[in-house]
C-alpha positions as a Markdown table, in Angstrom:
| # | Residue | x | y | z |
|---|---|---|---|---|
| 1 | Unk | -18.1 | 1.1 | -12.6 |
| 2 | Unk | -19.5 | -1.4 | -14.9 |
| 3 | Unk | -20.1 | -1.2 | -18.9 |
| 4 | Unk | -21.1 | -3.3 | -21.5 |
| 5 | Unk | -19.0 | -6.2 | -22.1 |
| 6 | Unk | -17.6 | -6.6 | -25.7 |
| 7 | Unk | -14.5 | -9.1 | -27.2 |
| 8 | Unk | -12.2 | -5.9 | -27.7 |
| 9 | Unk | -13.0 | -3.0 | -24.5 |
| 10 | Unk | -12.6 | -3.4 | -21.4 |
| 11 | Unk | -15.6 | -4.9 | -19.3 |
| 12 | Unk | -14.9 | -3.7 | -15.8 |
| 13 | Unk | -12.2 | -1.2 | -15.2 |
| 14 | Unk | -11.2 | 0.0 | -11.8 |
| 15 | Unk | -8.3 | 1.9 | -10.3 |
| 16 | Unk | -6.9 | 1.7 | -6.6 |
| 17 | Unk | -4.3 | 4.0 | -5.5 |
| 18 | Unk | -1.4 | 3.3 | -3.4 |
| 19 | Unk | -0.5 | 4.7 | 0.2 |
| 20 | Unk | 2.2 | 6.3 | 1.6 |
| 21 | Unk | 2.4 | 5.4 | 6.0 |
| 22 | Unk | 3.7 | 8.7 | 7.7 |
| 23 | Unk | 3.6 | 7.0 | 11.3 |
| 24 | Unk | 2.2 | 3.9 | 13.2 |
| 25 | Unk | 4.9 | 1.4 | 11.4 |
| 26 | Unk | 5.0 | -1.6 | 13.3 |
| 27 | Unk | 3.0 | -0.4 | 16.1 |
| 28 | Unk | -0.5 | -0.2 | 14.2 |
| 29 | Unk | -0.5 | -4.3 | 14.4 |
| 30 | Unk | -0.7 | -3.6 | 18.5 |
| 31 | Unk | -3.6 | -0.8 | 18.3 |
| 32 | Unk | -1.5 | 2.3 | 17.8 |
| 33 | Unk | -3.4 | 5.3 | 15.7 |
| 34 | Unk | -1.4 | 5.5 | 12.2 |
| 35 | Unk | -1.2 | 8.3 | 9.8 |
| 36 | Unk | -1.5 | 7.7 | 5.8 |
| 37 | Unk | -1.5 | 9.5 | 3.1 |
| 38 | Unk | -2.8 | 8.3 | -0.3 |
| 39 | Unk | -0.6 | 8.1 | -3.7 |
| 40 | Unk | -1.2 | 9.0 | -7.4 |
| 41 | Unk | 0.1 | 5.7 | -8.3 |
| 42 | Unk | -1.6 | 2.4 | -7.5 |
| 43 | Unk | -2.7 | -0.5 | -9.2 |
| 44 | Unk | -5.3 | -1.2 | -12.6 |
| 45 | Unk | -7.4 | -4.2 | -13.0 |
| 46 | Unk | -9.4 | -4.7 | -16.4 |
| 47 | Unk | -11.4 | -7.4 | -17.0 |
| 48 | Unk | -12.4 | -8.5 | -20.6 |
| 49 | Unk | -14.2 | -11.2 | -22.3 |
| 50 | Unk | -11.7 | -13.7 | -23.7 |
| 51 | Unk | -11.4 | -17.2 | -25.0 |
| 52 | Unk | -10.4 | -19.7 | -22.8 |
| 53 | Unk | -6.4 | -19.9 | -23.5 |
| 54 | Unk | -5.0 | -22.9 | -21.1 |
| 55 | Unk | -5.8 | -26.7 | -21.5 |
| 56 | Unk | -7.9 | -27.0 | -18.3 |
| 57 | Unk | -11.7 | -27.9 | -18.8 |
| 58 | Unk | -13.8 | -25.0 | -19.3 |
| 59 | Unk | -14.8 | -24.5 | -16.2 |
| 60 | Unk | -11.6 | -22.6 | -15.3 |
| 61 | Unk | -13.3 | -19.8 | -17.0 |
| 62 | Unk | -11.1 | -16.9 | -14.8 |
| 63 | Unk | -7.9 | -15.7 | -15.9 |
| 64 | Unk | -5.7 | -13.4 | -14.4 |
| 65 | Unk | -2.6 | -11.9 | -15.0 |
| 66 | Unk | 0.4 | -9.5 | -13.1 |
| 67 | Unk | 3.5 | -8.1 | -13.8 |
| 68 | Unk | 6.2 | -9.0 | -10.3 |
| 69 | Unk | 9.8 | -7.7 | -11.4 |
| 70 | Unk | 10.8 | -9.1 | -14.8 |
| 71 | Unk | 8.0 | -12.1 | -15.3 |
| 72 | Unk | 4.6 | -12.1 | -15.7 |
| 73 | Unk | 2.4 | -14.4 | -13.2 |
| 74 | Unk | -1.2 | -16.6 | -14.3 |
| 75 | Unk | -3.8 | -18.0 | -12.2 |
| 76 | Unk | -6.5 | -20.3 | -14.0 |
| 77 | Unk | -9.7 | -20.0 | -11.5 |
| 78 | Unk | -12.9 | -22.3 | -11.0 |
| 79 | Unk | -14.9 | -19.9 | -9.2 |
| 80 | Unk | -17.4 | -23.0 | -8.8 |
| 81 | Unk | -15.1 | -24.5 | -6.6 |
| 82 | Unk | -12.5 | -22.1 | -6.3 |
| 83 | Unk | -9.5 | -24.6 | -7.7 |
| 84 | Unk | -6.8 | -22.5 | -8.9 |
| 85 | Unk | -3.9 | -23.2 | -11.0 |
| 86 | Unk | -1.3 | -21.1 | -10.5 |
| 87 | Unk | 2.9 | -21.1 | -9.3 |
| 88 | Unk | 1.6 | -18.1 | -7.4 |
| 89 | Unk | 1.3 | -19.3 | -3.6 |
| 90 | Unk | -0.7 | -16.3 | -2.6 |
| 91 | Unk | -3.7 | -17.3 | -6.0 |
| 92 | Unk | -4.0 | -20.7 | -3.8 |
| 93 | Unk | -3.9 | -19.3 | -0.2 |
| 94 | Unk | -6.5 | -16.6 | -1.8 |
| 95 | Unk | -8.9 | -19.6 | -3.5 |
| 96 | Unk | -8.5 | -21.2 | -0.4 |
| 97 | Unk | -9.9 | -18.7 | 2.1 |
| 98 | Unk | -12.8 | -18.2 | -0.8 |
| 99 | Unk | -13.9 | -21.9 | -0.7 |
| 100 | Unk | -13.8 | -21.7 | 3.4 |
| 101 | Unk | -16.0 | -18.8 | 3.5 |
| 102 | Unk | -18.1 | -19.7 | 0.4 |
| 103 | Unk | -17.7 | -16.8 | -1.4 |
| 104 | Unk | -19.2 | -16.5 | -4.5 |
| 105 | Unk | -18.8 | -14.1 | -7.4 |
| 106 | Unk | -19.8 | -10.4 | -7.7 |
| 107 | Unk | -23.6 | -10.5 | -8.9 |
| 108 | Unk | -22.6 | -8.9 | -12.8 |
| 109 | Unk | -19.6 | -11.4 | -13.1 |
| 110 | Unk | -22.3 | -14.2 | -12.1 |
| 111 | Unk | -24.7 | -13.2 | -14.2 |
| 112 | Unk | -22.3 | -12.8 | -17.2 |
| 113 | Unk | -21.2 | -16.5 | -16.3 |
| 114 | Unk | -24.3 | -17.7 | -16.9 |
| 115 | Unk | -25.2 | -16.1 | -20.3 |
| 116 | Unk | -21.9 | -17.4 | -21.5 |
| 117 | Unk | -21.4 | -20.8 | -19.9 |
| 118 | Unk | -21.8 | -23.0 | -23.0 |
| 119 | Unk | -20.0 | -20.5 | -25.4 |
| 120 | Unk | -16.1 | -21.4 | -24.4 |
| 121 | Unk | -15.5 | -18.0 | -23.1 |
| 122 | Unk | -14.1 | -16.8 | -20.1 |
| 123 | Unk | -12.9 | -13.8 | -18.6 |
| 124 | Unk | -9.4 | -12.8 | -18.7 |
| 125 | Unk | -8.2 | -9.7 | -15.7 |
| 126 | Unk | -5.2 | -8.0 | -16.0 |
| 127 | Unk | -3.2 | -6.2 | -13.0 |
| 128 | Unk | -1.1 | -4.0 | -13.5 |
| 129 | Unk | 0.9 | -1.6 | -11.2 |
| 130 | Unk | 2.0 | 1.7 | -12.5 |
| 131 | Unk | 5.1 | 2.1 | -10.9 |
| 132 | Unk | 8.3 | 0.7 | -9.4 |
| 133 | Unk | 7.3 | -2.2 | -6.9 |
| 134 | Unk | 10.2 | -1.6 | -4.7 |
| 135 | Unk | 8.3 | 1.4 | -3.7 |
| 136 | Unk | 6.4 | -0.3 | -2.0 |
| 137 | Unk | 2.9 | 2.0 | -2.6 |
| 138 | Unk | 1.0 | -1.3 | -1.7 |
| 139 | Unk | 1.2 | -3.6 | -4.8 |
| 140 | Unk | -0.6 | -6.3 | -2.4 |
| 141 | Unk | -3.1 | -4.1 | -0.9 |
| 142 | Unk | -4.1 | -2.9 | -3.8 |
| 143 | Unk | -4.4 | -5.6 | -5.5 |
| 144 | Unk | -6.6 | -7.4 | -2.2 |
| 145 | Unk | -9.3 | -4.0 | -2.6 |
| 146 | Unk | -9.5 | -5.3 | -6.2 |
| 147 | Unk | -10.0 | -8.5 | -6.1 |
| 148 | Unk | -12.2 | -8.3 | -3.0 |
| 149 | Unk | -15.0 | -6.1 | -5.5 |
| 150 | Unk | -14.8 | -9.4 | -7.9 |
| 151 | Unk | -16.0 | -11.5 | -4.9 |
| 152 | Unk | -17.7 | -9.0 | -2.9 |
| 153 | Unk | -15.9 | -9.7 | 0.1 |
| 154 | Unk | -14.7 | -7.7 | 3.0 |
| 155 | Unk | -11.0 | -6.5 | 2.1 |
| 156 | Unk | -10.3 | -6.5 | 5.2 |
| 157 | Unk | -10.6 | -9.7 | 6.3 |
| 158 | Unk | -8.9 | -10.8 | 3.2 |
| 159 | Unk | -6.0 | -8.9 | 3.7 |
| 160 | Unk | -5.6 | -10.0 | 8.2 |
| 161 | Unk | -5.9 | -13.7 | 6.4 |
| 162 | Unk | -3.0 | -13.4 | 3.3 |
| 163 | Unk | -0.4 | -10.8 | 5.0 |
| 164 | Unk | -1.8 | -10.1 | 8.8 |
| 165 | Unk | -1.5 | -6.8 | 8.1 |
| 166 | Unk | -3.6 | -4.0 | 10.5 |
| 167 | Unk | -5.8 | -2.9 | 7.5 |
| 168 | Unk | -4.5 | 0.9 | 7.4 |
| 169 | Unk | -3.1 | 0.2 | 4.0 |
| 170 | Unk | -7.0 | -1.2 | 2.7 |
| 171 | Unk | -8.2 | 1.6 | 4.1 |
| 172 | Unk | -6.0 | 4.0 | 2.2 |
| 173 | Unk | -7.2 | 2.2 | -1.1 |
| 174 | Unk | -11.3 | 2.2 | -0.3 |
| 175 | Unk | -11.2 | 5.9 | 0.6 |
| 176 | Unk | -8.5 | 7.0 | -1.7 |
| 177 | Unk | -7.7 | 9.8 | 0.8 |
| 178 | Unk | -5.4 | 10.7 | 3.5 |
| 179 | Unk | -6.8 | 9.5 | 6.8 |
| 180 | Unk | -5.9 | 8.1 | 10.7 |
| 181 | Unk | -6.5 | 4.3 | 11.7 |
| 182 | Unk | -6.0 | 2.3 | 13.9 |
| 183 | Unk | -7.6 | -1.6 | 14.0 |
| 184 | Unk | -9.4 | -3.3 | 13.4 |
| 185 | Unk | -10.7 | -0.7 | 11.1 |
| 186 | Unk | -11.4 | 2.8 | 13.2 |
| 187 | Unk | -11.1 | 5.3 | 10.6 |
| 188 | Unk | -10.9 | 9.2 | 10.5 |
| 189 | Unk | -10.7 | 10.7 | 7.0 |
| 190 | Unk | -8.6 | 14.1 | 6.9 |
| 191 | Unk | -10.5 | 16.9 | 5.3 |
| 192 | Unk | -7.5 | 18.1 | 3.8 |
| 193 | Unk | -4.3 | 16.8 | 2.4 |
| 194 | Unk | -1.6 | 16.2 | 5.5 |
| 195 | Unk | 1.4 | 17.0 | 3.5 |
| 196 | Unk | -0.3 | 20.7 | 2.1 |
| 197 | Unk | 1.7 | 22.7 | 0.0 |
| 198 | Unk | 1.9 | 25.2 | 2.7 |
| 199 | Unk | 3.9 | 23.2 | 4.7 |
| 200 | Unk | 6.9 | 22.0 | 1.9 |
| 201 | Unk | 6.7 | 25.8 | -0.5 |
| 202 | Unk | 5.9 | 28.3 | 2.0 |
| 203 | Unk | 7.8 | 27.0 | 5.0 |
| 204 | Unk | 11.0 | 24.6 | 3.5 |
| 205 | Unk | 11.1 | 21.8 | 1.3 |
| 206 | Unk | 10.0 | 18.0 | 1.2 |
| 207 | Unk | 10.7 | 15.2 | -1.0 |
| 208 | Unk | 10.8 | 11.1 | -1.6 |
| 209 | Unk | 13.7 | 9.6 | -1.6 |
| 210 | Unk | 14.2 | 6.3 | -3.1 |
| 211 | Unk | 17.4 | 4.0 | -1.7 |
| 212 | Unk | 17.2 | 1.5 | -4.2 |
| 213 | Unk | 16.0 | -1.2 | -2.0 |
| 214 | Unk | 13.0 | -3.0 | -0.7 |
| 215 | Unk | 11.4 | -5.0 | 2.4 |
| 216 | Unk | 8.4 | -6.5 | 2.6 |
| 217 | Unk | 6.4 | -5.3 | 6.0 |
| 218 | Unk | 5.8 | -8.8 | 7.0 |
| 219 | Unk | 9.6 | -9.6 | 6.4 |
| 220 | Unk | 10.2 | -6.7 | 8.7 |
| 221 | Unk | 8.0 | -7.0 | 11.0 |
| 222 | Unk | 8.9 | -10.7 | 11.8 |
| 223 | Unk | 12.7 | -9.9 | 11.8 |
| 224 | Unk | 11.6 | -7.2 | 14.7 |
| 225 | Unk | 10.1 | -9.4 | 16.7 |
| 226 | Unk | 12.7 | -12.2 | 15.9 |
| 227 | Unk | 15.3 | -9.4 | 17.0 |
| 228 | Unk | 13.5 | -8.0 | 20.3 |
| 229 | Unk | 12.0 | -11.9 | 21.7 |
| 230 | Unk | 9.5 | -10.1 | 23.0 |
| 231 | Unk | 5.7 | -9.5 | 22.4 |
| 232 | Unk | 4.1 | -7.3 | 22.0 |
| 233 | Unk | 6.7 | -5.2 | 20.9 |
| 234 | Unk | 5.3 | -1.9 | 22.8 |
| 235 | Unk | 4.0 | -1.0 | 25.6 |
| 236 | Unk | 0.5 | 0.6 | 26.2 |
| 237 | Unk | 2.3 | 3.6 | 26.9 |
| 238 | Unk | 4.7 | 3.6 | 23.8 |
| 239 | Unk | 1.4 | 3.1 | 22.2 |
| 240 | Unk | -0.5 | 5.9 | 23.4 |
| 241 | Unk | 2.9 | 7.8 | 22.6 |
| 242 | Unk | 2.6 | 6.4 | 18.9 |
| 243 | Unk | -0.8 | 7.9 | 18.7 |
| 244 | Unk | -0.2 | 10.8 | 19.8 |
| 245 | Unk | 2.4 | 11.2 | 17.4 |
| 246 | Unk | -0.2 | 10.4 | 14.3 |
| 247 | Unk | -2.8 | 12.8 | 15.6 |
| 248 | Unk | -0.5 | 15.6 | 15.9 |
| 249 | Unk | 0.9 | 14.9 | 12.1 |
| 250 | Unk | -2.8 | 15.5 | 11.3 |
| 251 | Unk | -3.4 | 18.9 | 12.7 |
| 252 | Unk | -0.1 | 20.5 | 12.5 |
| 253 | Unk | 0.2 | 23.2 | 10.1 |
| 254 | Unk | 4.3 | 23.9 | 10.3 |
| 255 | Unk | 7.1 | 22.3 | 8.6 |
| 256 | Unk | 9.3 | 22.5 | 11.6 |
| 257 | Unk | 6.7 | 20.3 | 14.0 |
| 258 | Unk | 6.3 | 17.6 | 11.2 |
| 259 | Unk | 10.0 | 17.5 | 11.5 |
| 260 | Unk | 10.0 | 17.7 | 15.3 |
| 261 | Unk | 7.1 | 14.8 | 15.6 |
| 262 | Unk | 8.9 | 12.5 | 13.0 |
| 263 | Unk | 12.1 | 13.0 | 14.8 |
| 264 | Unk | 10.8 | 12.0 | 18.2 |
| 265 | Unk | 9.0 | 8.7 | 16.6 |
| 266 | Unk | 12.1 | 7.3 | 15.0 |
| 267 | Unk | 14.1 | 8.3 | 18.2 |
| 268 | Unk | 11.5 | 6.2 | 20.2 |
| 269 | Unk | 11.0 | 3.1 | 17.7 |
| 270 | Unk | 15.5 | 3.3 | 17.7 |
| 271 | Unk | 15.4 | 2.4 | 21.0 |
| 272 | Unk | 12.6 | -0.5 | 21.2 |
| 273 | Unk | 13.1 | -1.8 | 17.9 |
| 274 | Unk | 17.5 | -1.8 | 19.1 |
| 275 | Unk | 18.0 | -0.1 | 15.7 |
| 276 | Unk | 20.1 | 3.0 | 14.6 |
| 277 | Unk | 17.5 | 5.6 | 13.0 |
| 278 | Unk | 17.9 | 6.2 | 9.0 |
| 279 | Unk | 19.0 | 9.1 | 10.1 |
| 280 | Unk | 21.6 | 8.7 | 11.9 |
| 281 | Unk | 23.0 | 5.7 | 10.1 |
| 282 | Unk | 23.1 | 7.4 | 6.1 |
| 283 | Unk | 21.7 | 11.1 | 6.2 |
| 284 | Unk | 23.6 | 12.2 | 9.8 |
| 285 | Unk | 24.8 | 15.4 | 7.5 |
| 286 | Unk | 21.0 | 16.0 | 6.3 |
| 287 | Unk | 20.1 | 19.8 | 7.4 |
| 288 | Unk | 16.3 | 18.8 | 8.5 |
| 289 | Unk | 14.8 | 15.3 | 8.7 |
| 290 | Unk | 14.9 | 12.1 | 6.7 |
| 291 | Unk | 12.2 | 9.4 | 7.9 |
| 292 | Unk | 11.8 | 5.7 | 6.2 |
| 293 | Unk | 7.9 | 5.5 | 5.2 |
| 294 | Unk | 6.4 | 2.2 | 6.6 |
| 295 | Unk | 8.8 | -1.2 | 7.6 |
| 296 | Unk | 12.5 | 0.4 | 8.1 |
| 297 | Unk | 14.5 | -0.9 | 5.7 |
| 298 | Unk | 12.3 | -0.2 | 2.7 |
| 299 | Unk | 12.9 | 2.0 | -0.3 |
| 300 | Unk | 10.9 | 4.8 | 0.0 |
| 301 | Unk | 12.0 | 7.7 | 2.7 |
| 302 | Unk | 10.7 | 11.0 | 3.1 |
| 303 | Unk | 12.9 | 14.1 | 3.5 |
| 304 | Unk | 11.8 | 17.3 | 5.4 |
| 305 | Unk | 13.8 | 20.4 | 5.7 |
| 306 | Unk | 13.8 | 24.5 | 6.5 |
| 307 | Unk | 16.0 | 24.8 | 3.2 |
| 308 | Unk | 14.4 | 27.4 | 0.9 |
| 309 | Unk | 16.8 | 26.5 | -2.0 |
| 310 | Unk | 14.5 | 24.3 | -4.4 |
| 311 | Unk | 17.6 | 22.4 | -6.0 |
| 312 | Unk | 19.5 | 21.9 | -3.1 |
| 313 | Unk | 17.4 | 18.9 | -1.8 |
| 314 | Unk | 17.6 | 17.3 | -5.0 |
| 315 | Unk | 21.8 | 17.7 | -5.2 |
| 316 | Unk | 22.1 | 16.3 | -2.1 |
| 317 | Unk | 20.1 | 12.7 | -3.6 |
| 318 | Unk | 22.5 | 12.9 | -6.2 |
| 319 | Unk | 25.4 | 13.5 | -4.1 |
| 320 | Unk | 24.0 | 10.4 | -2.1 |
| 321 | Unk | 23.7 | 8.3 | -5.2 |
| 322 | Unk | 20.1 | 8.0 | -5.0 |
| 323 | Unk | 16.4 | 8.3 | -6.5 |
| 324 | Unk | 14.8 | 11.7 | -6.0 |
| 325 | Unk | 11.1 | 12.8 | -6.5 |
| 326 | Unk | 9.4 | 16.1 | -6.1 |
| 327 | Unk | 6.1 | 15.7 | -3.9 |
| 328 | Unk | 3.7 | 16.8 | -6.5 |
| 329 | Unk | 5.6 | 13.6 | -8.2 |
| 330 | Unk | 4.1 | 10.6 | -6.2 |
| 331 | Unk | 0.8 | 12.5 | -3.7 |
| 332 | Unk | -2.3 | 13.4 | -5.9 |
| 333 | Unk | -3.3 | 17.7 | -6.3 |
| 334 | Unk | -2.2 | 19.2 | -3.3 |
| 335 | Unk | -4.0 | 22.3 | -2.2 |
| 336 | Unk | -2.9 | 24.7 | 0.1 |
| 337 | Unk | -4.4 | 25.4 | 3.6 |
């Protein structure tokens, strides 16, 4: 993980990829099982030795950097007392919850510290997501695994503090593999990829579809409840129904019961969540079925379907005026059952 640390390469490189949520939206937060399948893209973080660039005393000796939409954000750190300088509300909230629990640095970034502290350098970190953060692969969670192996801190309590989120998305990004979860952090890894290419080649045809906008999860989840008045938002049974729904994703080997399964789970969350499916709103004329991937409203939807025709799937995005990716596009190597 770690190499030498020099003015020009990188100190400490690391990758976390994104995740993709097949089922459990909404209902994970209230103990549902969830199924997830990891991405090819996710997030970078290099860390290299730099001069200090701002006008803060040395002892702001951490810089980071990230790219959100068109400008790029800066956080100044004094991981001696955790003050942060930054127009980033989620650098403070994170600083914050460091000095509370008095965190303290990972033991090679220490140790580095101290070698270097009367030499004016710092180190400067560098996030950077690679690709489109309307997505929404998990930009935040990734970027929480990574800067939780800075601190040495559990992710996950990290991430309930900053976004309240169940945890399935950290989980995703420590294993890097399809798995089930449910909180507060019960995990099952799948031994095999859950999308396989036996199910979308042999059997039909699945894609990603990409409608050109985006919702954060906690924006959608607090418009639900604002919506319904009501929590929790499920019932034990609607939970146990969830689950059941995540488990069977997991061992199903057919095309047509992944469509059947994700059919019955919008159906379901329609009617508690007082929402018209995806669907049934945009893709009524869709021969197989269309299902949003995590908070509704969010860019990325998966599309299912019986259709041999390879091309058909992808003139019927165009057709609809939006994005369109092959599988093999966004999940890592796929190998069949």
């Amino acid at each position: 993980m770690y190499t030498n640390l020099s003015s020009t390469s990188p100190f400490f490189s690391f990758f976390v990829p994104g995740k993709i949520l097949l089922s459990g939206e909404y209902a994970l937060l209230e103990g549902s099982v969830g199924a997830a399948m990891v991405s090819k893209f996710g997030q970078y973080l290099t860390l290299t030795s730099s001069q200090i660039s701002s006008n803060l005393s040395k002892d702001y000796w951490l810089e980071f950097s990230s790219q959100r939409e068109q400008e790029v954000l800066t956080a100044f750190i004094n991981p001696s007392t955790w003050e942060c300088v930054s127009e980033e509300k989620k650098w403070h909230e994170a600083c914050s919850f460091f000095k509370k629990n008095k965190c303290s640095l990972h033991f090679y970034l220490q140790e580095y510290k101290n070698q270097n502290k009367d030499k004016n350098k710092g180190l400067k970190g560098n996030f950077h997501c690679n690709f489109n953060l309307s997505w929404g692969l998990g930009s935040s969670s990734s970027w929480i695994c990574l800067l939780s192996y800075l601190i040495d801190f559990n992710p996950y309590d990290l991430n309930s503090f900053l976004f309240k989120g169940s945890g399935y998305d950290i989980a995703v990004g420590l294993y890097q593999q399809d798995l089930l979860f449910s909180k507060p952090s019960h995990i099952s890894l799948a031994s095999f990829p859950l999308l396989s290419k036996k199910k979308y080649q042999e059997q039909g045809h699945a894609f990603f579809a990409f409608m050109g906008k985006k919702i954060s999860s906690q924006q959608s989840l607090e418009m639900a409840y604002a919506q319904n008045k009501k929590r929790p938002l499920f019932s034990q049974k609607e939970i146990n129904l969830i689950s059941s729904f995540s488990r069977a994703l997991s061992f199903s080997s057919r095309i047509e019961e992944w469509m059947k399964i994700l059919q019955e789970q919008d159906l379901l969350l329609s009617f508690i969540l007082g929402r018209s499916t995806l669907q049934h709103s945009f893709f009524s004329d869709f021969p197989g079925t269309i299902r949003p991937l995590g908070a509704w409203g969010g860019d990325l939807v998966l599309g299912l379907t019986t259709q041999t025709d390879k091309k058909f799937c992808q003139r019927y995005c165009e057709e609809k005026k939006i994005g369109y990716l092959n599988i093999e596009e966004i999940l890592p190597c796929l190998l069949p059952d």
